[in-house]
DOTORMI-195039 format. One record per atom (N, C-alpha, C): residue number from 1; residue in one letter; atom name; x, y, z. Coordinates in nm, 2 decimals. Atoms other than C-alpha are relative to their C-alpha. Layout:
<sites>
{n=NUM; res=A; atom=CA; east=X; north=Y; up=Z}
...
</sites>
This chain:
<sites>
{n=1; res=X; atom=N; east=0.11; north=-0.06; up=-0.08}
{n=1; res=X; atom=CA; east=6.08; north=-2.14; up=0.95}
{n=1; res=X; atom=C; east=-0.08; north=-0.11; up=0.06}
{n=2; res=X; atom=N; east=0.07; north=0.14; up=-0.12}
{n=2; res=X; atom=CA; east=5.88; north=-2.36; up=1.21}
{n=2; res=X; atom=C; east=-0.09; north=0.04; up=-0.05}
{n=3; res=X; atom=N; east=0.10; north=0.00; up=0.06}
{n=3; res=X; atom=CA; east=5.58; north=-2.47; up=1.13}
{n=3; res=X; atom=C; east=-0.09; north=0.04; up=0.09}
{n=4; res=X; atom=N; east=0.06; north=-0.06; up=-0.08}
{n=4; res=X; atom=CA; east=5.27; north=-2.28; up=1.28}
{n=4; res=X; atom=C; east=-0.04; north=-0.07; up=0.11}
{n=5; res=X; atom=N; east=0.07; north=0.05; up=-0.16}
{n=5; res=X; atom=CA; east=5.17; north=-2.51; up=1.56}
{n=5; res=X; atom=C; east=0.12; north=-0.04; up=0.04}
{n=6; res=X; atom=N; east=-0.16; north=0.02; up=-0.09}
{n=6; res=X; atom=CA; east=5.56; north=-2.55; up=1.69}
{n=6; res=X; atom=C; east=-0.03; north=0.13; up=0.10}
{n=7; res=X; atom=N; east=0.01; north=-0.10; up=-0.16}
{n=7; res=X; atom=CA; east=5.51; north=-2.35; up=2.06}
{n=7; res=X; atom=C; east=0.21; north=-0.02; up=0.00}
{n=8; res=X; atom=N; east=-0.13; north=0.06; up=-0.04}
{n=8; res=X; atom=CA; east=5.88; north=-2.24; up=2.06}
{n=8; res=X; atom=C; east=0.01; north=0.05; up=0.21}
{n=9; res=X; atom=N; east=-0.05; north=-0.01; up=-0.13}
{n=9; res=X; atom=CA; east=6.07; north=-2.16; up=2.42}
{n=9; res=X; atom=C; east=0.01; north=0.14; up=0.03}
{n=10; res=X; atom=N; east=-0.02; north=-0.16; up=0.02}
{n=10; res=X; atom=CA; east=6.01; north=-1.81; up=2.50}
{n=10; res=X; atom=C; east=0.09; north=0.05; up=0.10}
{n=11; res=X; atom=N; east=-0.11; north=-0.08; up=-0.06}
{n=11; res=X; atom=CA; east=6.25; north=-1.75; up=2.75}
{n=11; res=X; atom=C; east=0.13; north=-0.04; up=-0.06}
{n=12; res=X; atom=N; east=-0.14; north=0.01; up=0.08}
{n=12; res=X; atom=CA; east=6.54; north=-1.89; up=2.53}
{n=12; res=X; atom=C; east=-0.03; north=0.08; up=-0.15}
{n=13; res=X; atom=N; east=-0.01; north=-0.08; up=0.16}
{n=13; res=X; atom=CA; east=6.45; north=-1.63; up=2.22}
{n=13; res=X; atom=C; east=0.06; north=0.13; up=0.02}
{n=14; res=X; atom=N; east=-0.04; north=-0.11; up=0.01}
{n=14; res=X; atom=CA; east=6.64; north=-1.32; up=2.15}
{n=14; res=X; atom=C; east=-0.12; north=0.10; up=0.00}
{n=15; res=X; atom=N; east=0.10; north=-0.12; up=0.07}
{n=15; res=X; atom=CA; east=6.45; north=-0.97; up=2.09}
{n=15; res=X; atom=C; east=-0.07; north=-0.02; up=-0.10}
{n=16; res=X; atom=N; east=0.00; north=-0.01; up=0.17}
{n=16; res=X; atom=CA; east=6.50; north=-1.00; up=1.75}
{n=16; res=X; atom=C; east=-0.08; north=-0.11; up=-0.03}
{n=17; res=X; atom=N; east=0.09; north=0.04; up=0.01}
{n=17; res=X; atom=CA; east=6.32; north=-1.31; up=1.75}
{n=17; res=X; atom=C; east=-0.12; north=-0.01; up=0.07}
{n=18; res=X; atom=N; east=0.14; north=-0.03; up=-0.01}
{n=18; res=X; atom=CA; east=6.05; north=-1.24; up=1.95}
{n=18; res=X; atom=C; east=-0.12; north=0.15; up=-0.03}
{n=19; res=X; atom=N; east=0.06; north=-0.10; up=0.05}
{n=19; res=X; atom=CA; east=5.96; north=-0.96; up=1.78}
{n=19; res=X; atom=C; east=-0.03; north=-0.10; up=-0.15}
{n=20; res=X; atom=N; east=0.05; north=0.07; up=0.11}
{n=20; res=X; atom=CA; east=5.94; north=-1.18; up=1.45}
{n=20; res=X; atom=C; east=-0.11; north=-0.08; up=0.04}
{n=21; res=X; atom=N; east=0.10; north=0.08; up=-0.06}
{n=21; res=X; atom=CA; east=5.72; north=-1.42; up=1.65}
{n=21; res=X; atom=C; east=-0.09; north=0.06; up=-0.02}
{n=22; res=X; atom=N; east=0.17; north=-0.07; up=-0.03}
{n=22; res=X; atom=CA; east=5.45; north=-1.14; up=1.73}
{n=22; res=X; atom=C; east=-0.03; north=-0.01; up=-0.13}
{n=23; res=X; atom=N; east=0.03; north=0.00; up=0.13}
{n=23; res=X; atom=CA; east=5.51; north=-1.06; up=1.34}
{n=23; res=X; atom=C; east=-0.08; north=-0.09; up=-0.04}
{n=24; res=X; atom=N; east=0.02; north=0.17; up=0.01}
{n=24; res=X; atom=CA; east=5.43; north=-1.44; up=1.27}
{n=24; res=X; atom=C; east=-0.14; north=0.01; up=0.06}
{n=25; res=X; atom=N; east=0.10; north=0.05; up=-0.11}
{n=25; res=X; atom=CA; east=5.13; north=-1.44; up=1.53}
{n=25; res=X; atom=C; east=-0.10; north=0.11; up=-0.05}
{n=26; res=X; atom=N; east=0.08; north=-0.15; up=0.03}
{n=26; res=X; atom=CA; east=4.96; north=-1.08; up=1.44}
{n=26; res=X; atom=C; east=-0.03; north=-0.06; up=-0.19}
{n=27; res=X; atom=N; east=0.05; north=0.07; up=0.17}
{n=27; res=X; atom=CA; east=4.99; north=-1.23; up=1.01}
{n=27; res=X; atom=C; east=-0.09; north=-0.13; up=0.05}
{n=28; res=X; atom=N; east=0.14; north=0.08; up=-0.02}
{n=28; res=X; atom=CA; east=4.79; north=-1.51; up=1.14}
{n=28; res=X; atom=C; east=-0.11; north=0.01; up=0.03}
{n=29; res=X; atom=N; east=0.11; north=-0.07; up=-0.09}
{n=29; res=X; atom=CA; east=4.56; north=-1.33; up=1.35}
{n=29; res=X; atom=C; east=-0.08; north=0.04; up=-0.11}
{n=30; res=X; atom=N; east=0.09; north=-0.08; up=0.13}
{n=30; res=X; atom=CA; east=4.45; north=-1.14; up=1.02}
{n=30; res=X; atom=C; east=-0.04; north=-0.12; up=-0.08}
{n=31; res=X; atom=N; east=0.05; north=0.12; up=0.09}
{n=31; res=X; atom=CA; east=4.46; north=-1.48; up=0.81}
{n=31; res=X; atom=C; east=-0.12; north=-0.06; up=0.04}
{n=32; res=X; atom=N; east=0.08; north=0.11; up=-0.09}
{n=32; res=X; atom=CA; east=4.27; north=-1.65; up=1.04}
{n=32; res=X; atom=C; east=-0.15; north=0.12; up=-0.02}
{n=33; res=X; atom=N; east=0.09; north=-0.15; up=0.02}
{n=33; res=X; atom=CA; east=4.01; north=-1.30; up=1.07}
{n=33; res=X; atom=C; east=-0.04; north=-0.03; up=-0.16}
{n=34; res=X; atom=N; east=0.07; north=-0.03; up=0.13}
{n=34; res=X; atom=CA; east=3.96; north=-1.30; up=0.68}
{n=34; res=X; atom=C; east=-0.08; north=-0.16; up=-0.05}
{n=35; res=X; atom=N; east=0.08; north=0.16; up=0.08}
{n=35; res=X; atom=CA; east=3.91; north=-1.67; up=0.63}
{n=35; res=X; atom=C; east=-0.12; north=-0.03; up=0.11}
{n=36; res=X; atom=N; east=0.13; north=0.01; up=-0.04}
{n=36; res=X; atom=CA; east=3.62; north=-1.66; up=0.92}
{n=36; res=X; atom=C; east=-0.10; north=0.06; up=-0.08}
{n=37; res=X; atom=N; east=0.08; north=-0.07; up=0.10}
{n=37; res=X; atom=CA; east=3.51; north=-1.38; up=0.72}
{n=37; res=X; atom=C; east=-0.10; north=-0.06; up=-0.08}
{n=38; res=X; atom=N; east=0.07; north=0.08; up=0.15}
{n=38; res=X; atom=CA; east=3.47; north=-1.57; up=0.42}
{n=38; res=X; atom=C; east=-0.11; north=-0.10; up=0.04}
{n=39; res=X; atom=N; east=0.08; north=0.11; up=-0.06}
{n=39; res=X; atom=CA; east=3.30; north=-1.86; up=0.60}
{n=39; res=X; atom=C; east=-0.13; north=0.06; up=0.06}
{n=40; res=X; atom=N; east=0.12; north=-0.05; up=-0.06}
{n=40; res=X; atom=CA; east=3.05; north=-1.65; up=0.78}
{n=40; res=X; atom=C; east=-0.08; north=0.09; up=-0.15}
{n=41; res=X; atom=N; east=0.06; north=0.02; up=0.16}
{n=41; res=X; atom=CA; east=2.95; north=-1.54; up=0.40}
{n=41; res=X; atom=C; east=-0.06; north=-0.10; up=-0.05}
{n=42; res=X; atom=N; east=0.05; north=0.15; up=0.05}
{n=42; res=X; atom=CA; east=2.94; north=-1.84; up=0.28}
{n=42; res=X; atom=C; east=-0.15; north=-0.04; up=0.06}
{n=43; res=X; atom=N; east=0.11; north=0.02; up=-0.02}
{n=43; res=X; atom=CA; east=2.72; north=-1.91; up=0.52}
{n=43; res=X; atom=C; east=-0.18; north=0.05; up=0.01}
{n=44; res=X; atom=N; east=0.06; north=-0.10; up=0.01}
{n=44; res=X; atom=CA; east=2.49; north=-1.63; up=0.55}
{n=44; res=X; atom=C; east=-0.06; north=0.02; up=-0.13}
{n=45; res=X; atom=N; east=0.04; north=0.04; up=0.16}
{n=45; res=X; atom=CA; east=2.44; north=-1.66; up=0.18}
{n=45; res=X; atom=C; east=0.00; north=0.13; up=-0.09}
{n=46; res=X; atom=N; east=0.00; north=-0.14; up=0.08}
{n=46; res=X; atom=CA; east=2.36; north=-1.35; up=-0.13}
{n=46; res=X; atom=C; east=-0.09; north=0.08; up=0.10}
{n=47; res=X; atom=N; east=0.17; north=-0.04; up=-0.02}
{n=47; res=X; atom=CA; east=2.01; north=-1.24; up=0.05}
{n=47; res=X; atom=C; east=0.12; north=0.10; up=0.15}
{n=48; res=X; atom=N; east=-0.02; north=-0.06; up=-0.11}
{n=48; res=X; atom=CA; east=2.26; north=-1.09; up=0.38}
{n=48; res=X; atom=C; east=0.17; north=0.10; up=-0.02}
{n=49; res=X; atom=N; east=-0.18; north=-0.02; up=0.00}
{n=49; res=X; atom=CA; east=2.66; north=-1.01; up=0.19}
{n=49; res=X; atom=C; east=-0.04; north=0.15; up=0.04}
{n=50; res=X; atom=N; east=0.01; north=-0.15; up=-0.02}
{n=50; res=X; atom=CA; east=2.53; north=-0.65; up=0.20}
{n=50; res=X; atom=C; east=0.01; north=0.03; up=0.15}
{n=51; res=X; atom=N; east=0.01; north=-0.03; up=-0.14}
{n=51; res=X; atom=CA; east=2.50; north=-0.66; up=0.55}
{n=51; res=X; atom=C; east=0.13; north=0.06; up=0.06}
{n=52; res=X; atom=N; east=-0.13; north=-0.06; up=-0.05}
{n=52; res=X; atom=CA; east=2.78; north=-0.47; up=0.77}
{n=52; res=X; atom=C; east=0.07; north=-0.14; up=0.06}
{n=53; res=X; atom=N; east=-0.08; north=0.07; up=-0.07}
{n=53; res=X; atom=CA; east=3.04; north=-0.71; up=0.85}
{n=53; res=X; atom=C; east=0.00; north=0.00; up=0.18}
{n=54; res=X; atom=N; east=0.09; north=0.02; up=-0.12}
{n=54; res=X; atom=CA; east=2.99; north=-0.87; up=1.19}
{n=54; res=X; atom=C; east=0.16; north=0.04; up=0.09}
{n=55; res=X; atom=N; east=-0.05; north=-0.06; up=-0.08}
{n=55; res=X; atom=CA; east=3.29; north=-0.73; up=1.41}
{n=55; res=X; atom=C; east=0.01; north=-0.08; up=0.12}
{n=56; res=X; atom=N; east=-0.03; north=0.08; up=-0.13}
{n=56; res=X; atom=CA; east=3.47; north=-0.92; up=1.69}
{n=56; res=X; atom=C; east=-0.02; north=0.10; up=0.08}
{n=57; res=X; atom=N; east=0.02; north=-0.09; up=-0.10}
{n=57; res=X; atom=CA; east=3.36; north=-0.85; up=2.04}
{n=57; res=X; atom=C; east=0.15; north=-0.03; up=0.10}
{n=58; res=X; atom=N; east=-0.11; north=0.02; up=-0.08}
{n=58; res=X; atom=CA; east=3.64; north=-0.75; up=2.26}
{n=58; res=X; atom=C; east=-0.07; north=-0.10; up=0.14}
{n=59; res=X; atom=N; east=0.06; north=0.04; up=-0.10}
{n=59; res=X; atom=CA; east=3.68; north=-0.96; up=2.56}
{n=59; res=X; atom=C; east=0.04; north=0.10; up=0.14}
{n=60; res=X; atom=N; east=-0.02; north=-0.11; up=-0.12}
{n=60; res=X; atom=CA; east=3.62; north=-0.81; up=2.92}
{n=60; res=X; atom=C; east=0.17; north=0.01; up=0.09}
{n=61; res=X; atom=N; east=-0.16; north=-0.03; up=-0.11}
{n=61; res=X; atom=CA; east=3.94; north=-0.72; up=3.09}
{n=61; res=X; atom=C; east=0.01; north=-0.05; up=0.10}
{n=62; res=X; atom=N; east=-0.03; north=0.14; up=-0.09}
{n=62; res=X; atom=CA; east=4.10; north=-0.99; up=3.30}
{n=62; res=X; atom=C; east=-0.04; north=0.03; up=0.15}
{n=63; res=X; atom=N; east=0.04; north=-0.07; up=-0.12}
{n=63; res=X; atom=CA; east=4.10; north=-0.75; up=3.62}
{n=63; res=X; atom=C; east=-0.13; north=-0.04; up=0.01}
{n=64; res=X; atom=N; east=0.10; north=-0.04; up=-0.06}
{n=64; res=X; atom=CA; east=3.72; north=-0.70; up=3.58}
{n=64; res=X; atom=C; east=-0.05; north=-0.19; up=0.01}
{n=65; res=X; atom=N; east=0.07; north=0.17; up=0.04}
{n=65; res=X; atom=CA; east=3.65; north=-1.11; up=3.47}
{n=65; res=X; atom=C; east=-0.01; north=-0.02; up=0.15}
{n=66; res=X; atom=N; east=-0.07; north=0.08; up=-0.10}
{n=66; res=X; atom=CA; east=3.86; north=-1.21; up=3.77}
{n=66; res=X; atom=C; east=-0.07; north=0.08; up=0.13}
{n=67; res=X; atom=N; east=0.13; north=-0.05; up=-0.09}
{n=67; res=X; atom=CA; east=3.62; north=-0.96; up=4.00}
{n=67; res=X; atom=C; east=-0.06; north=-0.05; up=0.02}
{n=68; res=X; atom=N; east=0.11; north=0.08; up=-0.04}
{n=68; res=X; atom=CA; east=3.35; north=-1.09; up=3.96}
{n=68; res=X; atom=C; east=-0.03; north=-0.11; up=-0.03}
{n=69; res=X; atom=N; east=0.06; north=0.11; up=-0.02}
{n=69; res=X; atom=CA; east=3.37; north=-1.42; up=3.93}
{n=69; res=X; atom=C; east=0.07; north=-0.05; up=0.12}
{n=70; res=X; atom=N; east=-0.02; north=-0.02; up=-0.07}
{n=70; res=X; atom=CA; east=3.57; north=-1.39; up=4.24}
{n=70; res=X; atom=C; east=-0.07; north=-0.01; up=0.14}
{n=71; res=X; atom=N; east=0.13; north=-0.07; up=-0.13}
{n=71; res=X; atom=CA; east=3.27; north=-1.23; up=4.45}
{n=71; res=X; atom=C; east=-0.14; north=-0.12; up=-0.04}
{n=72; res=X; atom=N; east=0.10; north=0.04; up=0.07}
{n=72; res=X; atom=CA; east=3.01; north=-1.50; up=4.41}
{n=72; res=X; atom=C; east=-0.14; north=0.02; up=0.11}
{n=73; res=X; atom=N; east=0.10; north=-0.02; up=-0.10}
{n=73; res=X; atom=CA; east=2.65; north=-1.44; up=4.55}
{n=73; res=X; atom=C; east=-0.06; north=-0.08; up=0.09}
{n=74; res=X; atom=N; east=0.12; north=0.10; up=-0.08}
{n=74; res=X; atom=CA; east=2.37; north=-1.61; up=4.81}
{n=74; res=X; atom=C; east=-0.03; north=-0.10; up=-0.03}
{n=75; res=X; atom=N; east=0.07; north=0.12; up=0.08}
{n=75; res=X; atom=CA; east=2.25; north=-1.83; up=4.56}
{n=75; res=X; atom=C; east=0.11; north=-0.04; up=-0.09}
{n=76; res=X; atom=N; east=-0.11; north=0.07; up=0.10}
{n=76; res=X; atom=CA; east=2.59; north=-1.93; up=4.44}
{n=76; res=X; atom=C; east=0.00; north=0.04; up=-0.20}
{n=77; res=X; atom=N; east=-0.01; north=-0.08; up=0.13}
{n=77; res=X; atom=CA; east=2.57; north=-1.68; up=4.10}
{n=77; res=X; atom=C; east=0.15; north=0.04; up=-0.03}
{n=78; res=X; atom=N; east=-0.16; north=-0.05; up=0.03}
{n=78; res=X; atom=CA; east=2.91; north=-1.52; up=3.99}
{n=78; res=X; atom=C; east=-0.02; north=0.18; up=-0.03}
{n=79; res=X; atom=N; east=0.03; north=-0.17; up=0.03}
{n=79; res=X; atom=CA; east=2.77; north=-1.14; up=3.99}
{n=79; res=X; atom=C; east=0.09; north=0.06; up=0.07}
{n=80; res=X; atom=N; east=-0.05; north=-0.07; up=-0.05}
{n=80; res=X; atom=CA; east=2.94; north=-0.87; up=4.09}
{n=80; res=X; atom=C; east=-0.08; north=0.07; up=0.16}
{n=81; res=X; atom=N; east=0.07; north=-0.01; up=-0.13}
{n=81; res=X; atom=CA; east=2.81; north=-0.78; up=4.49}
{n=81; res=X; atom=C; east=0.07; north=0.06; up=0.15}
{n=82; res=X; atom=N; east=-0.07; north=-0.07; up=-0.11}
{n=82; res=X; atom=CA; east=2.92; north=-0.54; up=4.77}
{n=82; res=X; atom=C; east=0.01; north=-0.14; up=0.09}
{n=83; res=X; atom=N; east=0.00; north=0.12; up=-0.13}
{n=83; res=X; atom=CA; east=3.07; north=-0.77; up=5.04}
{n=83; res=X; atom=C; east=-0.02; north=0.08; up=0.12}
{n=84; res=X; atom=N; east=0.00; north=-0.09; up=-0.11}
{n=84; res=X; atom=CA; east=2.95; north=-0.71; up=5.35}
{n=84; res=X; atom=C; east=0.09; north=-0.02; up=0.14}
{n=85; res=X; atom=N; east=-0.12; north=0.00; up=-0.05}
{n=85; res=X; atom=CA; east=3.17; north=-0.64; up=5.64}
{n=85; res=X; atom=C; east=-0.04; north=-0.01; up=0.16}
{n=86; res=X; atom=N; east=0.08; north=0.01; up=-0.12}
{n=86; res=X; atom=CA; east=3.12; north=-0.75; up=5.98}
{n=86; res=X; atom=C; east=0.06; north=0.13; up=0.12}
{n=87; res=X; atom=N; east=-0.02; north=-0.14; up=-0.10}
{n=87; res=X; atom=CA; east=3.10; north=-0.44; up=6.26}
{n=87; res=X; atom=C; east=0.14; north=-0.03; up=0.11}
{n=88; res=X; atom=N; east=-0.07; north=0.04; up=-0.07}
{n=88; res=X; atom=CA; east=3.35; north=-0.62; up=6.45}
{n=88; res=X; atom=C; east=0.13; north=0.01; up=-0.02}
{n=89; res=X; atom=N; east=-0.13; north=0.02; up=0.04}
{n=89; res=X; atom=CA; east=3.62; north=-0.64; up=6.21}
{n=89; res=X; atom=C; east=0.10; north=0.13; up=-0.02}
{n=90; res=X; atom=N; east=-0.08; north=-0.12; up=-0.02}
{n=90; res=X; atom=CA; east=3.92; north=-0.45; up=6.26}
{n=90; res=X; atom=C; east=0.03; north=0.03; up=0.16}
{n=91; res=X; atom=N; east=-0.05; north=-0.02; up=-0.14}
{n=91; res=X; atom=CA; east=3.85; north=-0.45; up=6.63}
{n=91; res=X; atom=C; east=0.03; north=-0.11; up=0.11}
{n=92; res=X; atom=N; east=-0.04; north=0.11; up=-0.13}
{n=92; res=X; atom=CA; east=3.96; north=-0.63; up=6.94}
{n=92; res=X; atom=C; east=-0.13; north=-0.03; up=0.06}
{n=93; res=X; atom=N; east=0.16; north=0.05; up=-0.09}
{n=93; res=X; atom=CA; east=3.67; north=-0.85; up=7.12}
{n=93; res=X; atom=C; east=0.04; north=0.06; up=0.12}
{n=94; res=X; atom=N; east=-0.05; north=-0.04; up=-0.13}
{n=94; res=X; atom=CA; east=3.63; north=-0.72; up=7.47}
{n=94; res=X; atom=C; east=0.04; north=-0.14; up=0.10}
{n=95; res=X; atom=N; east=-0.07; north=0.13; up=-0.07}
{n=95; res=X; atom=CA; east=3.80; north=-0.90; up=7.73}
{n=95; res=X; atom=C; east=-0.14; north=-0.09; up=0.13}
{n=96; res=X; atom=N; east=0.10; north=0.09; up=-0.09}
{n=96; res=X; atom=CA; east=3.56; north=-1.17; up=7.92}
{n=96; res=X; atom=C; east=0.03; north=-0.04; up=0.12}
{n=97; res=X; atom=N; east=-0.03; north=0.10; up=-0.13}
{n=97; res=X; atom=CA; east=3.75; north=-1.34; up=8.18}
{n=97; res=X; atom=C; east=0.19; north=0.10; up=0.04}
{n=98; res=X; atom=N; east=-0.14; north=-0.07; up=-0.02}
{n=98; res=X; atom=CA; east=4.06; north=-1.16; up=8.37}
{n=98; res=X; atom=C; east=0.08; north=-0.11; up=0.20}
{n=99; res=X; atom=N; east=-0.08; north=0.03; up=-0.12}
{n=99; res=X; atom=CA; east=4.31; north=-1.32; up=8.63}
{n=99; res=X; atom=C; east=0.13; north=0.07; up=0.02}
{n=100; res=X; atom=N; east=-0.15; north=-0.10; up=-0.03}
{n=100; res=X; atom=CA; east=4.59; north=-1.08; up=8.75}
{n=100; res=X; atom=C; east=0.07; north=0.05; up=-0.12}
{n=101; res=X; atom=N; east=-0.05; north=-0.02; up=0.09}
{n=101; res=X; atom=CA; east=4.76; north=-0.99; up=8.45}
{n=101; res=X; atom=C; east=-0.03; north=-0.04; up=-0.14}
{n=102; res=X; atom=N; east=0.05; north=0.09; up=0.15}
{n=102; res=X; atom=CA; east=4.62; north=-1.26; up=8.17}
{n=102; res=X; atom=C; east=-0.15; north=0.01; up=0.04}
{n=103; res=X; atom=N; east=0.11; north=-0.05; up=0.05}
{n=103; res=X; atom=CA; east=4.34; north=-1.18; up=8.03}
{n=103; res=X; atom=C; east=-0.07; north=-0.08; up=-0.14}
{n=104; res=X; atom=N; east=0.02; north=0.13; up=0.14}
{n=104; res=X; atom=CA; east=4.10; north=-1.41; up=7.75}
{n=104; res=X; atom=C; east=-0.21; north=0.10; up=-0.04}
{n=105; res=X; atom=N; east=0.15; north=-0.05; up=0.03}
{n=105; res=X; atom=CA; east=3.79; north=-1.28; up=7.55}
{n=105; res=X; atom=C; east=-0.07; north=-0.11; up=0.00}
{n=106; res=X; atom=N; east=0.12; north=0.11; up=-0.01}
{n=106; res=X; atom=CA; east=3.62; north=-1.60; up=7.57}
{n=106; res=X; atom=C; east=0.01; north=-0.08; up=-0.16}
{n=107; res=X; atom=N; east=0.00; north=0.07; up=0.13}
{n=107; res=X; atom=CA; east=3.70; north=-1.69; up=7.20}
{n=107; res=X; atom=C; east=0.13; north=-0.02; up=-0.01}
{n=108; res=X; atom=N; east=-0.16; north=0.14; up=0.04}
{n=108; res=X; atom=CA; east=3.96; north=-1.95; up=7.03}
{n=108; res=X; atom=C; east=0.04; north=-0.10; up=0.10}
{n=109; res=X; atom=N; east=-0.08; north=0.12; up=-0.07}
{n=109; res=X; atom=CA; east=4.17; north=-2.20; up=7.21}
{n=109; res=X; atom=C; east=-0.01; north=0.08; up=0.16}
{n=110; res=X; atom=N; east=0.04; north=-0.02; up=-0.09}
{n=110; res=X; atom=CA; east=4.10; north=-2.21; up=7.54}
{n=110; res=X; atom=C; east=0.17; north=0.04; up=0.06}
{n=111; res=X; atom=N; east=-0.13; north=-0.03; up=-0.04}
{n=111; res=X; atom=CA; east=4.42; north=-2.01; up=7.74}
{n=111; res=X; atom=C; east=0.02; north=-0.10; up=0.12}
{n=112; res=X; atom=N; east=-0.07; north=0.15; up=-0.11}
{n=112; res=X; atom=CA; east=4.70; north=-2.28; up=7.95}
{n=112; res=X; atom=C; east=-0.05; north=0.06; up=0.13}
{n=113; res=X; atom=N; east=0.07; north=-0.03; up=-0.08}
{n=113; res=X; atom=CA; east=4.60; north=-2.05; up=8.26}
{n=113; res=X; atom=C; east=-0.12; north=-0.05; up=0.05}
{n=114; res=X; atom=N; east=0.16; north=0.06; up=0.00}
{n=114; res=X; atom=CA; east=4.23; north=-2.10; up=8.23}
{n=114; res=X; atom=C; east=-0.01; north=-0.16; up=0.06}
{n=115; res=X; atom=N; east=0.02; north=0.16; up=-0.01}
{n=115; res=X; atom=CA; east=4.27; north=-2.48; up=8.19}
{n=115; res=X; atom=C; east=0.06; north=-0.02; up=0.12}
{n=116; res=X; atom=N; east=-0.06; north=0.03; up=-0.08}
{n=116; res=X; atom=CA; east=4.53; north=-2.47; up=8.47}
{n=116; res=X; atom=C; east=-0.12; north=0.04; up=0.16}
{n=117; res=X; atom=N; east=0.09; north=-0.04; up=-0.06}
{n=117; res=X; atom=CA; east=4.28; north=-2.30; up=8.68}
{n=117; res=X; atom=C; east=-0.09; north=-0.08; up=0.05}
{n=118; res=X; atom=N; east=0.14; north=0.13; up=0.03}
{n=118; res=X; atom=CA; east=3.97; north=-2.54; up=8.60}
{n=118; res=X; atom=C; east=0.08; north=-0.13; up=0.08}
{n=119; res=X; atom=N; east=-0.03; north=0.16; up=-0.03}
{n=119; res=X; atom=CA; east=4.20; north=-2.84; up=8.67}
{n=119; res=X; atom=C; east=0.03; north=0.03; up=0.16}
{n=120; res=X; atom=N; east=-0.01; north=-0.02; up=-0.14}
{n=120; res=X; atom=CA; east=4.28; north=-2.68; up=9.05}
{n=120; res=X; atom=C; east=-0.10; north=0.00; up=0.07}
{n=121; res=X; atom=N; east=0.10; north=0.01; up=-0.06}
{n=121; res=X; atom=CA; east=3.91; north=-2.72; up=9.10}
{n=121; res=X; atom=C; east=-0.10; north=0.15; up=0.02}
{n=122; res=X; atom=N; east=0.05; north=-0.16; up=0.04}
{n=122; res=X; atom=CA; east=3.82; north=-2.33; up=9.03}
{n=122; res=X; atom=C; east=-0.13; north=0.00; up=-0.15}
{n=123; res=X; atom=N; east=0.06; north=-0.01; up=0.12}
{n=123; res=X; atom=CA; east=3.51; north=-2.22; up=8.80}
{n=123; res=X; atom=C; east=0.06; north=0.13; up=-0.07}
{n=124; res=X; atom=N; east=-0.03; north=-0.06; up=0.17}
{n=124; res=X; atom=CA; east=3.57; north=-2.05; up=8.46}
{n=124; res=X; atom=C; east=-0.08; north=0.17; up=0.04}
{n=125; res=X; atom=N; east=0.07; north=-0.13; up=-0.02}
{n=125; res=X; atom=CA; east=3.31; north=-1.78; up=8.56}
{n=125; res=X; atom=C; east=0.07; north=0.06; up=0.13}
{n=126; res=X; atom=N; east=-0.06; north=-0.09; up=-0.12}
{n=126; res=X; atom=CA; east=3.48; north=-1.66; up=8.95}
{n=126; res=X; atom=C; east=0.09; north=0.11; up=-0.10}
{n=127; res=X; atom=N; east=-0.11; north=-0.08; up=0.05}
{n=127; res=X; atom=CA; east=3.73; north=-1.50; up=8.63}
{n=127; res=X; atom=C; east=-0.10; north=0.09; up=-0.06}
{n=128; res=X; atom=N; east=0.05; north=-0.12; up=0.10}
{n=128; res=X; atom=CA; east=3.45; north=-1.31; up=8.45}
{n=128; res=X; atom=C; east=-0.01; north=0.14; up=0.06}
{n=129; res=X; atom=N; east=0.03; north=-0.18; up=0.00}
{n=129; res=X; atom=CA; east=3.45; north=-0.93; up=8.39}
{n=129; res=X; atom=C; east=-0.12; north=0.02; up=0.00}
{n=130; res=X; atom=N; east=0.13; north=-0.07; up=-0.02}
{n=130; res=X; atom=CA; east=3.17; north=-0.78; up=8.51}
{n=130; res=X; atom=C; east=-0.04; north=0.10; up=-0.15}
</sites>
């Protein structure tokens, strides 16, 4: 049997051994659980044993973690926060400048047209859409 801190190769183990594994992993899980136990006694001292045992807190589910630390706020927080969506998105900008067929909203890279235009001595505005 390997000793408990040997990480074997999980994609080279049969079923059958990784079903013993979890075995192996779940028996320590509890060992490990009773001997905090005891330690958190210990420390706590006679004046509190009566007390209800203190109960692990589950942790948040990965989905929601990975949400909201995802979405971070204004002030650089990690809260959870409707994102807001701009009125634009989804649609086409209107068209700004038209010459016969090509057409340019005025945003991004300037179209080879355009430039070709400009360098024949033509202004940029004779193209705009009313």
């Amino acid at each position: 049997m390997p000793s408990p801190l040997t990480i074997p190769d999980l994609k080279t183990l049969t079923y059958e051994q990784l079903c013993e594994l979890e075995g192996r992993v779940t028996a320590a899980r509890k060992s490990m659980g009773a001997m905090l136990d005891q330690m958190l006694a210990t420390l706590q001292g006679p004046a509190t044993k009566a007390a209800t045992p203190v109960k692990a807190i589950p942790a948040k589910a990965p989905q929601v973690a990975a949400a909201q630390a995802a979405q971070p706020t204004a002030n650089g927080s990690h809260k959870a926060t409707a994102k807001r969506r701009s009125p634009m998105k989804g649609k086409r900008a209107p068209i700004k400048y038209r010459y016969g067929q090509d057409t340019w909203s005025g945003r991004g890279k300037t179209p080879a047209w355009i430039l070709k235009l400009e360098k024949s001595g033509k202004n940029r505005n004779e193209f705009a859409v009313a």
